[in-house]
C-alpha positions, 0 to 999 in steps of 0.5 A: 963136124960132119966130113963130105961123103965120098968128096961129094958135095953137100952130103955129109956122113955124120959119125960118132965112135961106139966107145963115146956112148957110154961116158957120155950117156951112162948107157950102152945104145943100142939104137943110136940117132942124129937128130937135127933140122933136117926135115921139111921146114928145118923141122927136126927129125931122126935119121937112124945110124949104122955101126961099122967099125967101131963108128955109128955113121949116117949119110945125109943131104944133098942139104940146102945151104944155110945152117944146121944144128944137130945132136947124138941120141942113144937110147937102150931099147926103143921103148926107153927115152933117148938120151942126147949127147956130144961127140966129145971130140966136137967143141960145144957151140951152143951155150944153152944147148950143150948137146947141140953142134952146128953146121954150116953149108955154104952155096947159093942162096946162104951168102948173107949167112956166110962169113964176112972177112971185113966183118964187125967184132963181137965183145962181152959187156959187164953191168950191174943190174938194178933188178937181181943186184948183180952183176950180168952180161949181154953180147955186143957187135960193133959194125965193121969200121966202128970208131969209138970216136965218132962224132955221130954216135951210132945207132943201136939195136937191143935183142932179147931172146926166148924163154929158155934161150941164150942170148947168146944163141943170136950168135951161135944159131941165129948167125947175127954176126954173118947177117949184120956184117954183110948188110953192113958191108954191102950196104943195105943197112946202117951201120949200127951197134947190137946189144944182146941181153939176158932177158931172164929177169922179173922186171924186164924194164929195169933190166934194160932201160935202167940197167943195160942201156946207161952201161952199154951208152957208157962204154960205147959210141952209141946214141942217147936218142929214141929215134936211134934205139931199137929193140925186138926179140922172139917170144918171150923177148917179144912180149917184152919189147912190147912191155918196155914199148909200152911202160918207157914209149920214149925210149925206142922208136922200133919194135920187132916183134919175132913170133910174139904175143902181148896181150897186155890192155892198151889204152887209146891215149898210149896208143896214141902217144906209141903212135907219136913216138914210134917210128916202125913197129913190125911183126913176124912169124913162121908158117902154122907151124909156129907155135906162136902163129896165132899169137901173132894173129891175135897181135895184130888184131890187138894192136888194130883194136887198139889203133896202135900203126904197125907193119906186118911182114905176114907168115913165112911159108918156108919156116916155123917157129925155129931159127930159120925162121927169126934168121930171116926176121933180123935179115929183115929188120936190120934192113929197115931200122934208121933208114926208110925202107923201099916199102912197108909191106910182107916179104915177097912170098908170105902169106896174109896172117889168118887164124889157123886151126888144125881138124878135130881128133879123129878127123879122117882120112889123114893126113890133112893137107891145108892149101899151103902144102902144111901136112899133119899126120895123126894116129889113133889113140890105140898108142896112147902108152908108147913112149915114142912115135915117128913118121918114117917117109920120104921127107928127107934131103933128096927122098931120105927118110928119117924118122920125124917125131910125132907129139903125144896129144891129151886125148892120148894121139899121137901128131905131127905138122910139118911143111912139105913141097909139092910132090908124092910121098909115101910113110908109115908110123913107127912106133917103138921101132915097130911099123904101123900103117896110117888105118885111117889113109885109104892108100895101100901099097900092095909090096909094103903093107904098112906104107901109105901114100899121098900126094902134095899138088903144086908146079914148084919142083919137078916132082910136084909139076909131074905127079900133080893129078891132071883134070879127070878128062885129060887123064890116061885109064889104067887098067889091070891084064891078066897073063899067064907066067913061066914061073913055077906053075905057070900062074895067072899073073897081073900087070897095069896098064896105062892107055893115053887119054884117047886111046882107040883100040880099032886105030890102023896104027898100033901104039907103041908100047913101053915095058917099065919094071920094078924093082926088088921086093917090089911088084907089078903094082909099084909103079902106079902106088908109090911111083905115081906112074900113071899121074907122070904119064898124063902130065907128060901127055898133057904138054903134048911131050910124048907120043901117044903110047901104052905103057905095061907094067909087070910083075918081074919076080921069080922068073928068067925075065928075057923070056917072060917078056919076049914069050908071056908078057909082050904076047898078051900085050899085043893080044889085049892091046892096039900095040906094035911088035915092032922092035923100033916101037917097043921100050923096056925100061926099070928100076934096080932088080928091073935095070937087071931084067932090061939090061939082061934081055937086051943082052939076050934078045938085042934089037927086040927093043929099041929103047932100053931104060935102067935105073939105079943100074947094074949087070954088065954085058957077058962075054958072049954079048954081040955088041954090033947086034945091040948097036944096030938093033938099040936107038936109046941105051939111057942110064941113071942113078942116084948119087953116092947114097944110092947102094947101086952107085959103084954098080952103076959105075962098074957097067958104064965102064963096061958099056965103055970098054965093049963100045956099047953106044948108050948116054949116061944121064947126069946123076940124080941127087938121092939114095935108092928111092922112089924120088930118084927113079920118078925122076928118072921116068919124067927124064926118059918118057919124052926121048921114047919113040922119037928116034 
């Protein structure tokens, strides 16, 4: 099981000895993998590792609590497939799945995933099925407290899986036990037993209602009575719940249907006797993603055609067609089964079920964002023969970035649809283990040529709220400033400038300025292409949360940056600008390398500039540092970083340290859950732009 990095709650460092490789895969792995529901949506995705020590190791998270599932993969070359595997000192956990471990994070919002210590019991059930003449097995939980002598028998719920899919996985991925036991203990459904079956079976009613059901009434204090008998199940196990439904109407009075289809006629005399005999019929699915979404669409109209009464709990937004999704769906049902439910409509936050179609190939510029935040990449055909495609981008916990499989398409294209919150993003393929750029997004980022960016509106997280596009007339301009540099040569080098909505050059009084910096092997262009800068500002600017101010952004490469700044680049700012050279209106803030350049000139030339920013942070004061110059001269000393992900960390901790020793004044910012990214230092900025010039 993955251990917690560094003691750091939620984020996991996943590890697998080199020596496991070979006897495990036949192979020697050059490039080795976890891979699990790590992405958007609890889509599965890659997440490359390191060899240090004899161990391949990858650092994750923070992950959301609820359950993860995960495998190893090694692959010779990135052109050859890869071949999953099993830590071997990991138990198998997933009996269709034997590659597959699980892991399962506690917190907010998982309490009826986690375990119950007053929870019900699991135990095999043997029958002999008149179809296969065999003996076969199904799960079976027994509610806490089951009496087996109890007058009232109890009520019963029967389960089939998917195609390809254990019955067993109700248990092992599904966490029925977690759920059932903690709606049954706290009350929010009747206590009832779970029959879990083996739905691999040519005749799918003989299985249950002439095999499985008289065994399992037999050996246990169940009910004989329709109006006690459940049944649902996913996919496959869906569409035979509907085929029992129709062919014995009278043996369950409750159908659930799991990201299902039935596309068998009904007449309208069985639709009549279903509606007589049937006391809820229910449907659920994921999101578009779900490959049975418009099965379900379809579902519905076949059973409104048909005048058969159902329920629709409509489509997940969060989920697809994963075991996330059907969690929730048996959290759902088992609430509403042998009880009356408070209502009989969606849960709160789906959506109304409509046919879903994706653009035609081709369609550009990609990706397609749909109005629910559901994006899909597509490439060219140009990679019709590589044996594997990935999006690498910022989709990962916190901004990581894994590498999210793409599916090959007939015509030789290669995609992939996944939700993804409100916020920007950047990403490039990978194909092979080589970068490519998306061609048909007209996006580029000047310092990484194969990245390209996009953005997903909505005021759901912070990102989102601050890097959504405000109206065109409450926008701030963004201009380019030509300066000449101190580097070698002294060449004509650019900046962007963002000037507020309103901006008057002639105004008596100068605006304040703010100096924001970039980062190593990044340039003056960053901020603006994937830090989305200049989108945080005119939000900012539109609450009213900050003061009218310009806002220069620089190239800080190759240069002793205290004095290109105080002697070329605040020069031509006060030259082409309205803004002030006061000390007391100047900031100068950056990120990385740029919290160097910050932190450096305010050891060189303190009191230049009142407010000083450093994100992901590092260089502490020299010897010769005059403390009481930077505590007089400095009103916001404000550092930030990223967790224990971030490779500035222990940096960042080393000069708060020092900062403390010196008796430097300054406010150390809570950390920001992520690596060294771009979600961390966006931010960082929404943070700091509200704290400038008000002091």
């Amino acid at each position: 099981m993955p251990a917690n990095a560094g003691g750091v709650d939620d984020v996991y460092r996943f590890t697998v000895p080199n020596s496991a490789i070979q006897p495990a895969t036949g192979i020697t792995g050059s490039v080795v993998a976890v891979e699990g529901n790590f992405a958007p949506g609890k889509t599965w995705t890659t997440l490359n590792m390191g060899l240090s020590g004899g161990n391949w190791t990858s650092t994750l998270g923070p992950l959301e609590p609820g359950l993860y599932y995960y495998q190893y993969s090694a692959r010779p070359a990135w052109n050859q497939d890869a071949i999953a595997f099993r830590n071997p000192a990991s138990p198998q956990e997933v009996t269709s799945k034997p590659t597959w471990s699980t892991l399962f994070v506690d917190g907010p919002g998982a309490e009826w995933l986690a375990d119950n210590p007053h929870g019900g019991a699991l135990q095999d059930l043997t029958y002999r099925s008149k179809v296969t003449e065999t003996d076969r097995s199904a799960l079976v939980w027994t509610p806490p407290g089951y009496d087996a002598n109890r007058a009232e028998p109890y009520p019963v719920l029967y389960l089939l899986p998917d195609e390809g899919q254990s019955y067993r996985e109700w248990v092992e991925l599904g966490r029925l036990k977690q759920i059932l036991d903690n709606l049954t203990v706290d009350g929010d459904a009747e206590p009832m037993v779970v029959v879990m079956a083996d739905g691999e079976s040519a005749d799918i009613r003989g299985e249950v209602v002439k095999s499985l059901v008289p065994t399992a009434e037999k050996a246990l204090n169940i009910s004989r009575a329709a109006e006690d008998h459940a049944i649902a199940g996913i996919g496959r196990g869906a569409a035979q719940a509907f085929s029992i439904l129709a062919k014995s109407t009278k043996e369950f009075a409750n159908v659930g249907s799991f990201s299902g289809e039935f596309d068998e006629p009904i007449s309208k005399g069985k639709a009549k006797q279903i509606n007589a005999e049937t006391d809820m019929i229910r449907l659920y699915v994921g999101n578009v993603t779900d490959p049975s979404y418009n099965s379900t669409v379809d579902l519905t109209g076949t059973l409104g055609a048909a005048g058969i009464e159902f329920q629709s709990d409509g489509s997940d937004p969060e989920t697809g067609g994963t075991w996330d999704t059907w969690q929730k769906n048996l959290h759902d049902f088992a609430q509403r089964v042998f009880q009356t439910p408070a209502d009989i409509g969606p849960s709160e936050g789906h959506l109304a079920l409509e046919p879903h179609s994706l653009p035609a190939p081709g369609t550009t510029p990609t990706p397609w964002i749909d109005e629910n935040g559901v994006v899909t990449f597509e490439t060219g055909p140009e990679f019709a023969n590589a044996n594997n495609v990935t999006v690498w981008g910022n989709f990962g916990p916190a901004g990581s970035w894994p590498r999210t499989p793409m599916t090959k398409q007939p015509d030789g294209r290669w995609r992939l649809t996944m939700p993804v919150e409100a916020g920007s993003y950047y990403y490039k393929f990978v194909v092979e283990g080589s970068d490519r750029k998306d061609t048909t997004n007209p996006t580029t980022v000047l310092s990484e040529p194969n990245w390209s960016t996009f953005q997903v509106p909505g005021d759901d997280t912070l990102r989102g709220e601050y890097t959504t596009p405000v109206a065109p007339a409450s926008r701030g301009k963004v201009e380019v400033m030509e300066y000449t540099s101190s580097a070698s040569g002294n060449p004509t080098r650019q900046a962007y400038v963002w000037t507020p909505p309103g901006y008057d050059p002639d105004r008596a009084e100068a605006y304040p300025v703010f100096y924001l910096q970039h980062g190593g092997g990044q340039t003056w262009t960053d901020w603006i292409e994937v830090g989305f800068a200049a989108q945080i500002l005119d939000n900012h600017y539109l609450k009213g949360d900050i003061v009218p101010m310009v806002v220069v952004m620089a190239n800080g490469n190759g240069v002793n940056f205290p004095n290109e700044i105080t002697q070329r680049i605040t020069v031509a700012a006060e030259a082409q600008y309205n803004v002030s050279s006061a000390p007391e209106d100047r900031a100068l803030a950056g990120l990385s390398m740029g919290s160097q350049a910050a932190l450096s000139t305010l050891y060189t030339f303190p009191g230049q500039f009142a407010y000083i920013g450093a994100m992901s942070a590092f260089t502490n004061p020299p010897a010769n540092a005059n403390v009481a110059a930077i505590n007089e001269g400095t009103k916001l000393l404000r550092i930030y970083s990223g967790d224990i992900q971030d490779f500035t960390y222990p940096n960042t901790l080393s000069l708060i340290s020092a900062l403390n020793t010196r008796g430097i004044d300054h406010e150390f910012a809570p950390i920001i859950p992520g690596p060294h990214s771009w979600d961390v230092w966006q931010k960082a900025l929404i943070d700091l732009l509200p704290r400038l010039f008000k002091g």
